[in-house]
C-alpha positions as a printed NumPy array, in Angstrom:
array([[ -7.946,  10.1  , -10.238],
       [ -4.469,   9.609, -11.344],
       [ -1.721,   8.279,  -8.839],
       [ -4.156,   6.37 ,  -6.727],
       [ -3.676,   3.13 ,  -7.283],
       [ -0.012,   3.569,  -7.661],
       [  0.257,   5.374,  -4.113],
       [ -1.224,   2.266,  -2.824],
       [  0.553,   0.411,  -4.301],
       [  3.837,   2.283,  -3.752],
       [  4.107,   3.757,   0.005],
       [  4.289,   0.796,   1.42 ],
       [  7.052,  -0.193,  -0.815],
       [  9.003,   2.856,  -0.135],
       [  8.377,   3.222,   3.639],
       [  9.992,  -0.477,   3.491],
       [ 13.051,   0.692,   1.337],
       [ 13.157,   3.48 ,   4.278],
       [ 12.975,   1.317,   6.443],
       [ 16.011,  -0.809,   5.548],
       [ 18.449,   1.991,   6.123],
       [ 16.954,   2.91 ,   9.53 ],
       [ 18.762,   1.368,  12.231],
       [ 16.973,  -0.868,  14.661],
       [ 17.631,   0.97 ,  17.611],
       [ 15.535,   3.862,  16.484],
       [ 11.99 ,   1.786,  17.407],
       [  9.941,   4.916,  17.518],
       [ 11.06 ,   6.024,  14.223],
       [ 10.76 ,   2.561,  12.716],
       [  7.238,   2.472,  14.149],
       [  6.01 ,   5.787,  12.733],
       [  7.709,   5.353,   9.122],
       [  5.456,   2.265,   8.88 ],
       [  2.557,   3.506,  10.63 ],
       [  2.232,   6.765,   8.113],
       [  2.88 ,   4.405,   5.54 ],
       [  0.287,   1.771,   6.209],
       [ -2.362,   4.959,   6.579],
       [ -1.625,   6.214,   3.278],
       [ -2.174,   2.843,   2.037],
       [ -5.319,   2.851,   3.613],
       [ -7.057,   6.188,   2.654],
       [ -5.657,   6.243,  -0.799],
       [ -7.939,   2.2  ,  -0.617],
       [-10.809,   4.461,   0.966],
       [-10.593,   6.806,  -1.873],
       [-11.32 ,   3.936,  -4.383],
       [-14.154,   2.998,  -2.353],
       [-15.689,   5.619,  -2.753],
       [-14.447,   6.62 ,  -6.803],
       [-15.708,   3.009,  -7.793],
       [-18.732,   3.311,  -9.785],
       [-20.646,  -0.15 ,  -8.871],
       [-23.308,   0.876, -11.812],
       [-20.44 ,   1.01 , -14.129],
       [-18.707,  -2.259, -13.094],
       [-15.648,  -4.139, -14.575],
       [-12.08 ,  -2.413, -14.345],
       [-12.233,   1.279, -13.422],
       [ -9.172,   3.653, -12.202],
       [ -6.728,   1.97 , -14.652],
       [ -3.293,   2.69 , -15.59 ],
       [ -0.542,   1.745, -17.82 ],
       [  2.902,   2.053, -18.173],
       [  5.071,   0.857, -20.84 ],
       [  8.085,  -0.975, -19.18 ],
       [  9.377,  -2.637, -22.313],
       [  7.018,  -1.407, -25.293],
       [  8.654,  -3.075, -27.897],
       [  7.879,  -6.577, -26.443],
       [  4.209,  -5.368, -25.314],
       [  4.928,  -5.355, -22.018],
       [  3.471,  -3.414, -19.59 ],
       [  2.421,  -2.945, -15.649],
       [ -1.666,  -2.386, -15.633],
       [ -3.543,  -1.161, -12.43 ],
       [ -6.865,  -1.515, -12.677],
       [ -9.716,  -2.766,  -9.922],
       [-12.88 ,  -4.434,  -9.939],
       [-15.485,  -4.84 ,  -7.841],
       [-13.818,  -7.721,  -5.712],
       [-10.609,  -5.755,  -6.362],
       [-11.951,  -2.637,  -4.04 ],
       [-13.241,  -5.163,  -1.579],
       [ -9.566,  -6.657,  -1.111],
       [ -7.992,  -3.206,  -1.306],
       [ -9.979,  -2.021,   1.407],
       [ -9.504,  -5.037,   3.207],
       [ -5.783,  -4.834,   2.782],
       [ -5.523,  -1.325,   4.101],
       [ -7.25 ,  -1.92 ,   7.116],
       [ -5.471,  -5.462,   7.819],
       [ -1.902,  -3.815,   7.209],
       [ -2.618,  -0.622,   9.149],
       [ -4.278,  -2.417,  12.745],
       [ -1.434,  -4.711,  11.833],
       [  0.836,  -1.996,  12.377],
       [ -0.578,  -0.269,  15.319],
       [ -1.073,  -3.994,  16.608],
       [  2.64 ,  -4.722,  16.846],
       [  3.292,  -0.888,  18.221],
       [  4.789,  -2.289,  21.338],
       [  6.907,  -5.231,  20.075],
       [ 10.059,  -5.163,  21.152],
       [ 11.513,  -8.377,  19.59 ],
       [ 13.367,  -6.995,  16.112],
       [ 10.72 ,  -4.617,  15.118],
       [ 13.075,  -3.251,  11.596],
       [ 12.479,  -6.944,  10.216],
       [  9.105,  -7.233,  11.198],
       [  7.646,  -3.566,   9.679],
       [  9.664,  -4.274,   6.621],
       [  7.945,  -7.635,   6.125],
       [  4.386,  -6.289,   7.577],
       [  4.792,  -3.417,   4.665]])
């Protein structure tokens, strides 16, 4: 499935750019950018669960993109077995983190944007 990984990856990263131009008096909306975020995260980690072959093993779902060919560099996604493990983990650590802190009061902008 192409795009997985890189949503993963990515919403998190671009709620947190959102969330930088937000101000911090808008709490609810700093809460929900995060919170839709961090869900994302975690059902694009559920999909790779569940698209992981464990018959199969070694890297599955990976991508590539060229960021400076003529040097051979590139960005690879790719997971493993232990890789789907800690994805999974991740999602649901970052996403009870989020709707663990729902009520925090104490300069919430910093904390989502660091959380994320």
């Amino acid at each position: 499935m192409t795009g997985l990984l890189e949503t993963i990856v990515g919403a998190p990263f671009v709620a947190a750019a959102i969330l930088l131009v937000v101000p911090p008096t808008q709490k609810t909306a700093l809460r929900v950018i995060s919170a839709i975020a961090a869900i994302i995260s975690l059902a694009g980690s559920i999909q790779v669960w569940r698209l992981y072959d464990l018959a199969q093993g070694g890297l599955q779902l990976g991508v590539s993109y060229p960021i400076i060919p003529d040097l051979g560099i590139h960005l690879k996604l790719a997971v493993d077995g232990w890789g789907v493990s800690l994805l999974l983990l991740t999602g649901l650590i970052i996403t009870g983190g989020v709707f663990a802190s729902w009520t925090l009061e104490d300069r919430p902008k910093e904390f989502f944007v660091f959380l994320l």
